[in-house]
C-alpha positions, -999 to +999 in steps of 0.1 A: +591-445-941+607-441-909+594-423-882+612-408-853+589-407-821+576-376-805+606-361-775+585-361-746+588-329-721+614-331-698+603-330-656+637-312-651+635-274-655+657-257-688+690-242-671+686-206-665+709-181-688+737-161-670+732-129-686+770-109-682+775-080-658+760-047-665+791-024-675+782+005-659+810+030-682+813+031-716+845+022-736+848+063-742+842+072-705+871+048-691+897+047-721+893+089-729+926+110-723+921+137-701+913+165-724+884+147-739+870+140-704+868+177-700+845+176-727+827+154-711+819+168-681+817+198-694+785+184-713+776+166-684+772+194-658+752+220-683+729+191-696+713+182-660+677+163-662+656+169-629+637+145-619+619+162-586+612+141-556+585+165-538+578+156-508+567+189-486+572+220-487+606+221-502+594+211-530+575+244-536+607+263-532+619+238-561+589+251-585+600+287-577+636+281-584+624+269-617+603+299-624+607+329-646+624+348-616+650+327-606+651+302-634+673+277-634+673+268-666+703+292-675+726+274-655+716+240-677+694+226-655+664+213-673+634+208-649+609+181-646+619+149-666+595+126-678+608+098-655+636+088-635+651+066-664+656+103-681+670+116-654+705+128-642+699+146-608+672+135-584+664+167-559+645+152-528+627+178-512+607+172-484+603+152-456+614+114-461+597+088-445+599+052-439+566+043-460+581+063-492+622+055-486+614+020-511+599+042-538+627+063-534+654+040-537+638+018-565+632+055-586+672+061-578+680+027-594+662+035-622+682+065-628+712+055-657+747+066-645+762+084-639+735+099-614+735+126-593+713+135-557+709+170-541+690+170-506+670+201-504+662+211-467+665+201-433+640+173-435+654+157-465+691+159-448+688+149-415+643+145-406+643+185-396+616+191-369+605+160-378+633+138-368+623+125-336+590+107-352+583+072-352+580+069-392+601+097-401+636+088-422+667+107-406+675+119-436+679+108-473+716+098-472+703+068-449+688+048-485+711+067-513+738+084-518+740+124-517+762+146-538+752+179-524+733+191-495+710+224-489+700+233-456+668+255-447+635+252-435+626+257-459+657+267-484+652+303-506+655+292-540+689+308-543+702+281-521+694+256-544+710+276-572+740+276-551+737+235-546+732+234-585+763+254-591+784+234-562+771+204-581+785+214-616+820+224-593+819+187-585+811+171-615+834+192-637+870+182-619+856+144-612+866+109-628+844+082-637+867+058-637+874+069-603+839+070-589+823+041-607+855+018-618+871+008-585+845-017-571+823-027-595+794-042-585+779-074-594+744-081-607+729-094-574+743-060-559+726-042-582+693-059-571+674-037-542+649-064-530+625-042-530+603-058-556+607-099-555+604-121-585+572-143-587+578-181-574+582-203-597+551-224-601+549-262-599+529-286-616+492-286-606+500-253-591+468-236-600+449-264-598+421-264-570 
């Protein structure tokens, strides 16, 4: 009986597999003819998933635009997502500093597109009293993009219905194949840095 002998491991590393490019729109989002794309951002601007960035005390003006008073929730806005990857809109409220811009952007990438941000108050547009400090971000727009900003110190609630309804005015007459489909970026870009991957370890790595 013949017996073939045992492979023996290789020293050399497998090759690593080249996953493809995310695509970042759907077949229906870039090949749609215009009337259906109304319907879709139509469904996309009453259908808004809040994830809240709280940050000060803008973000109590937040919970009383979400409240029974002023509430929100009749302009399609549904408060308080379970997580950013559930998320549409990301309201940063508050003031932004150096030590918390990483979590913020890493939370934004999270976020599926197409994504939306609304900077609520002067320390979340520009630093507010705050700007002149040593750890202090000058303003949000400085790490991710913004879509709609609210100034106040802090805003009344009514302002951010007003950004939420300036919002819905933006997303309703906008393209995605205009916003996302121009320069698409590639998976490194996509990468933040924030977070590196462990090193690869070598034989007799964790060996004393």
């Amino acid at each position: 009986m013949d017996v073939t002998p045992e492979a023996t491991p290789s020293a050399t590393p497998p090759e690593p597999v080249l996953l493809p490019e995310p695509k970042r729109l759907g077949a229906l989002a870039r090949l749609a003819p215009e009337p259906m794309k109304v319907v879709l951002n139509w469904g996309r601007r009453y259908s808004l998933w809040v994830f809240n960035f709280g940050l000060a005390c803008c973000a109590i003006e937040f919970i009383a635009a979400s409240m029974a008073r002023h509430d929100f929730i009749r302009l399609g806005v549904i408060p308080f997502a379970p997580g950013p990857r559930q998320a549409d809109l990301m309201v940063v409220s508050g003031t932004v500093t150096d030590k918390m811009a990483p979590a913020i952007k890493r939370l934004y990438e999270q976020m599926p597109e197409p994504k939306y941000v609304i900077s609520f108050g002067a320390c979340s547009n520009c630093g507010g009293p705050y700007w002149d400090s040593y750890s202090v971000t000058k303003g949000v727009d400085q790490i991710i993009p913004v879509d709609v900003y609210v100034p106040g110190c802090p805003p009344r609630p009514e302002a951010l219905l007003q950004g939420i309804l300036k919002l819905q005015e933006k997303i309703a007459r906008e393209s995605l194949g205009e916003r996302y489909g121009t320069a698409r970026p590639s998976a490194a870009a996509l990468q933040s840095g924030l977070v590196q991957p462990p090193a690869a370890a070598g034989p007799g790595a964790g060996e004393a």
